[in-house]
VEXKOL-638541 format. One record per atom (N, C-alpha, C): atom name; y, x, z; residue in one letter. Coordinates in steps of 0.2 Angstrom, whole numbers. Example, Ala and Ser with C-alpha at 12.3 -4.5 7.8 and 13.67 -1.06 7.14 Angstrom:
BEGIN
@at->N; v->-28; u->66; w->39; aa->a
@at->CA; v->-22; u->62; w->39; aa->a
@at->C; v->-16; u->66; w->39; aa->a
@at->N; v->-11; u->64; w->35; aa->s
@at->CA; v->-5; u->68; w->36; aa->s
@at->C; v->0; u->64; w->39; aa->s
***
This chain:
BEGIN
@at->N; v->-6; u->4; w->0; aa->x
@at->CA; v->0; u->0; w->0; aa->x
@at->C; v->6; u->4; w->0; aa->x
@at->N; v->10; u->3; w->-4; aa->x
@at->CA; v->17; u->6; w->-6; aa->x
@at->C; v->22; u->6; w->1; aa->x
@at->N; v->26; u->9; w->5; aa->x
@at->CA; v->29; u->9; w->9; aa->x
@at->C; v->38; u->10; w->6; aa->x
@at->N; v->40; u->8; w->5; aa->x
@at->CA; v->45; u->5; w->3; aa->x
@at->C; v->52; u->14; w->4; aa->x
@at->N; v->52; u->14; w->11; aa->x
@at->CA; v->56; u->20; w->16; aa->x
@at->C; v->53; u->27; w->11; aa->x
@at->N; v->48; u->27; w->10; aa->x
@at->CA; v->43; u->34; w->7; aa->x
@at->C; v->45; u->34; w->1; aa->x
@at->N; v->46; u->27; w->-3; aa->x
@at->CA; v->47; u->28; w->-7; aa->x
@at->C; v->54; u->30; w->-12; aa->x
@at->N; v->60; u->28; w->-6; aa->x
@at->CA; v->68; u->27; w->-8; aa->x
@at->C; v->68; u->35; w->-4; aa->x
@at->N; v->66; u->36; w->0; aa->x
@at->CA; v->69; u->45; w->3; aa->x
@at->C; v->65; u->50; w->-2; aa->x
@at->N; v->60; u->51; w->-4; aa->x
@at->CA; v->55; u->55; w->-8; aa->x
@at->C; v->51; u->53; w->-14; aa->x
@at->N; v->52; u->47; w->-14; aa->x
@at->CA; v->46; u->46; w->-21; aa->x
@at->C; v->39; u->45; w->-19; aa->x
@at->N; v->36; u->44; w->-16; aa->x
@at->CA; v->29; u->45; w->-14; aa->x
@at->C; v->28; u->37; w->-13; aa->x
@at->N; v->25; u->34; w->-13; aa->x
@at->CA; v->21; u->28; w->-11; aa->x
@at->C; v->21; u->29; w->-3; aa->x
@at->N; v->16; u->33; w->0; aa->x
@at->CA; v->16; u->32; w->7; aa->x
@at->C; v->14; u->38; w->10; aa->x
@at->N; v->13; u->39; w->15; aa->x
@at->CA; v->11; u->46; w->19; aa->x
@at->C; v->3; u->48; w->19; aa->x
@at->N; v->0; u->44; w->15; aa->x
@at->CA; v->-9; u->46; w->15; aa->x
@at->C; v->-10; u->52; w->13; aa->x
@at->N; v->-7; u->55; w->9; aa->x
@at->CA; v->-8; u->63; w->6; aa->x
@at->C; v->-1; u->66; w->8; aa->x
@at->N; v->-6; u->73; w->13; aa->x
@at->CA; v->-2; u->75; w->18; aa->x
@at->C; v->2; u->81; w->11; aa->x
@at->N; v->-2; u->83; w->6; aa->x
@at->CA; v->3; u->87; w->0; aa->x
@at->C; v->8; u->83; w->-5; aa->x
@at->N; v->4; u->77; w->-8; aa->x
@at->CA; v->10; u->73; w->-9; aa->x
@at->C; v->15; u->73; w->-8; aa->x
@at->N; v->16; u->71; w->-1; aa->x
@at->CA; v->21; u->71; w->4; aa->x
@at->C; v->24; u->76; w->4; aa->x
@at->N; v->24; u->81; w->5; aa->x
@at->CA; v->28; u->88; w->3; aa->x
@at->C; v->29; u->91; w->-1; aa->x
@at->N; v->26; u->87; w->-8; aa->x
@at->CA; v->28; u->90; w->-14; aa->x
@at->C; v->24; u->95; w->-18; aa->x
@at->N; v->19; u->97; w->-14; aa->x
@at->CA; v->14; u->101; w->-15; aa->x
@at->C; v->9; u->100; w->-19; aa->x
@at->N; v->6; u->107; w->-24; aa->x
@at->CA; v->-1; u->105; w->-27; aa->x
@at->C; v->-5; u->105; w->-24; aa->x
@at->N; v->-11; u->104; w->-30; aa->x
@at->CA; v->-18; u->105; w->-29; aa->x
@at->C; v->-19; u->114; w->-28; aa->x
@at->N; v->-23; u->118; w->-24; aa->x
@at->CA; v->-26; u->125; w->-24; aa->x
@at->C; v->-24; u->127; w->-16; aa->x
@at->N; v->-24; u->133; w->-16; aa->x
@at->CA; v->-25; u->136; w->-10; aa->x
@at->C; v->-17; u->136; w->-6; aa->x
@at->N; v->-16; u->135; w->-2; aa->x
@at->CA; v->-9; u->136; w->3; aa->x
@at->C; v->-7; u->142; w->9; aa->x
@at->N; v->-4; u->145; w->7; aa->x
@at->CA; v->-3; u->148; w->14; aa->x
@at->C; v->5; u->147; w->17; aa->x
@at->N; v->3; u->148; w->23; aa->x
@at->CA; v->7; u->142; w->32; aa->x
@at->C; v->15; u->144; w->28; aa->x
@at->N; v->18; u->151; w->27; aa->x
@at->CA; v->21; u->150; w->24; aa->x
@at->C; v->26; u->143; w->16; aa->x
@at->N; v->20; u->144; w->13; aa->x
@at->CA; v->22; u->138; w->7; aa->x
@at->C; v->22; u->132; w->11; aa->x
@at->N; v->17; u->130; w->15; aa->x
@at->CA; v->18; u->125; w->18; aa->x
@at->C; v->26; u->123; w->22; aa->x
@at->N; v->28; u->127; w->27; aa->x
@at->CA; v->32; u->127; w->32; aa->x
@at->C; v->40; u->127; w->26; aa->x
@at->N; v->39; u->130; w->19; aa->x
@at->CA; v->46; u->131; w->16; aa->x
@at->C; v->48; u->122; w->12; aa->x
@at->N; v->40; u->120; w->11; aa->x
@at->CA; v->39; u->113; w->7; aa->x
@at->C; v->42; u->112; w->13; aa->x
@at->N; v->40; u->108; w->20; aa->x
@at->CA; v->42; u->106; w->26; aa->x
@at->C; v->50; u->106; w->24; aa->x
@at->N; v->52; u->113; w->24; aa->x
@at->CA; v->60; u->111; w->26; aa->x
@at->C; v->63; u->108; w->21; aa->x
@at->N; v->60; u->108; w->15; aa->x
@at->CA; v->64; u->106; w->8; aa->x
@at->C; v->63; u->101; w->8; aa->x
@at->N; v->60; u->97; w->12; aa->x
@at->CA; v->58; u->89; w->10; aa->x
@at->C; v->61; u->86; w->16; aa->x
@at->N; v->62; u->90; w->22; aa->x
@at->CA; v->68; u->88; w->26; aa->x
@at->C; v->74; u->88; w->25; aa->x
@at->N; v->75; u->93; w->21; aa->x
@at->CA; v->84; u->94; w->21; aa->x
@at->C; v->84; u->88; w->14; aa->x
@at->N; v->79; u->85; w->12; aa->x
@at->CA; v->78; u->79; w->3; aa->x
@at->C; v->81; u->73; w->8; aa->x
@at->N; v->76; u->72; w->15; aa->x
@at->CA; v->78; u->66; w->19; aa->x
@at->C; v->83; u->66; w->21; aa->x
@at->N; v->87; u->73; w->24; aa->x
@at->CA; v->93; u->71; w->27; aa->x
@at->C; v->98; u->71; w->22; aa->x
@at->N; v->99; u->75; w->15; aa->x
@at->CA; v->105; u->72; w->13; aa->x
@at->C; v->103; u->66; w->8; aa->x
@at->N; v->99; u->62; w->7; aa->x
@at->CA; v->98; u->57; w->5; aa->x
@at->C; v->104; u->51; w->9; aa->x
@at->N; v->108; u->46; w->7; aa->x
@at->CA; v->112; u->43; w->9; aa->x
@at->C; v->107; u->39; w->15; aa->x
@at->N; v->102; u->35; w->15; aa->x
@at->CA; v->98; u->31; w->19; aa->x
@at->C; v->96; u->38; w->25; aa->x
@at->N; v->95; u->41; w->25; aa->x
@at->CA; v->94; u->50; w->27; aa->x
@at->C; v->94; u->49; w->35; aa->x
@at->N; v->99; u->44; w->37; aa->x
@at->CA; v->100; u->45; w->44; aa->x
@at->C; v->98; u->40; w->48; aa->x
@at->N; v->96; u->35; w->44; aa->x
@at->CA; v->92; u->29; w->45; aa->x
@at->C; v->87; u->29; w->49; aa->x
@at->N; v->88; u->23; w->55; aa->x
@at->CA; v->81; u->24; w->59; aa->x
@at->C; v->75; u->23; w->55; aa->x
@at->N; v->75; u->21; w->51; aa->x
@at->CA; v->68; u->21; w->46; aa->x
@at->C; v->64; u->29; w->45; aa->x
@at->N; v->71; u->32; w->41; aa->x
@at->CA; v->71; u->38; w->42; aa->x
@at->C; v->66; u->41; w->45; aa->x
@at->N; v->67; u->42; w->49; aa->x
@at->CA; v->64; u->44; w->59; aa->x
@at->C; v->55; u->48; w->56; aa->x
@at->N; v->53; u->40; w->54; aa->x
@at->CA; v->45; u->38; w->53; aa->x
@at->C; v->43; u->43; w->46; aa->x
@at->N; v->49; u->43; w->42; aa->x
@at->CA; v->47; u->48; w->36; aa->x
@at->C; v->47; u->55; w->37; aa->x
@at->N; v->52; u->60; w->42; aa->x
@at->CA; v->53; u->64; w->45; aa->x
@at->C; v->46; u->66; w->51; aa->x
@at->N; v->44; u->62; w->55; aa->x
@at->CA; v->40; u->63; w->62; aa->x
@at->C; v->32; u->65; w->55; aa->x
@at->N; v->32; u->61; w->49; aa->x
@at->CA; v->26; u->60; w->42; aa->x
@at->C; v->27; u->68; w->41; aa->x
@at->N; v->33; u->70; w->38; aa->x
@at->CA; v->34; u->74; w->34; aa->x
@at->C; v->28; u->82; w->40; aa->x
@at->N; v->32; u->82; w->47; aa->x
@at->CA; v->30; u->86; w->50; aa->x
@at->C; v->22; u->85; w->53; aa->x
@at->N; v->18; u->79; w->52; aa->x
@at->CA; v->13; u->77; w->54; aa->x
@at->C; v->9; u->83; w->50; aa->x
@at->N; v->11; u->80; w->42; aa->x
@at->CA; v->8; u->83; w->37; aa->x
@at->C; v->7; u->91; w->36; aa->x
@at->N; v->11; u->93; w->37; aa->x
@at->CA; v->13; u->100; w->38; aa->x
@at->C; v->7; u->102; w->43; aa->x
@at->N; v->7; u->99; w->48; aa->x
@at->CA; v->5; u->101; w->54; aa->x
@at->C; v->-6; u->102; w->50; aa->x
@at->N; v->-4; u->95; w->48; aa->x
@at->CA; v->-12; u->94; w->47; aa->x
@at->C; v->-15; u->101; w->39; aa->x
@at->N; v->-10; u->101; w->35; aa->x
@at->CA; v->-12; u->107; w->30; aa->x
@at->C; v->-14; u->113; w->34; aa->x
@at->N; v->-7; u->115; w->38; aa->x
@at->CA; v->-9; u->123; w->40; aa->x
@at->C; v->-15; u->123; w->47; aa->x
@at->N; v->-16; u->116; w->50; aa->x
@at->CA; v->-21; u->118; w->55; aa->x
@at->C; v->-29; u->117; w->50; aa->x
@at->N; v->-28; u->115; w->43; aa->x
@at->CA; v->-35; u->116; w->39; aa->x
@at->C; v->-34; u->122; w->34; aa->x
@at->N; v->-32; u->127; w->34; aa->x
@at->CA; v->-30; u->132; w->32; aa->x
@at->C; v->-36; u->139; w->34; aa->x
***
């Protein structure tokens, strides 16, 4: 199911694909690539006009869930 907030900050449908989410391909990652995707997709949410919206919040707390979950399967 499409989530509307994911889609108007980033373009993704929803937060179910923790590399979607970050803008990230298919293939190997290292904590670095991960952590620099992490900030480029925060700093995408914050200057987005909706960016500071409590909706917001749920796409930002997503962004670093994601993050979290790539580099602890690394």
């Amino acid at each position: 199911m499409t989530d509307p907030i994911f889609r108007r900050l980033l373009g993704v449908p929803d937060a179910s694909d923790p590399r979607r989410l970050l803008g990230l391909t298919d293939g190997a990652l290292t904590r670095v690539q991960i952590e620099i995707a992490l900030r480029e997709r925060l700093d995408q949410v914050y200057r987005h006009p909706d960016g500071r919206a409590p909706a917001a919040d749920q796409v930002r707390q997503a962004l670093r869930d994601a993050a979290r979950t790539l580099i602890s399967s690394e």
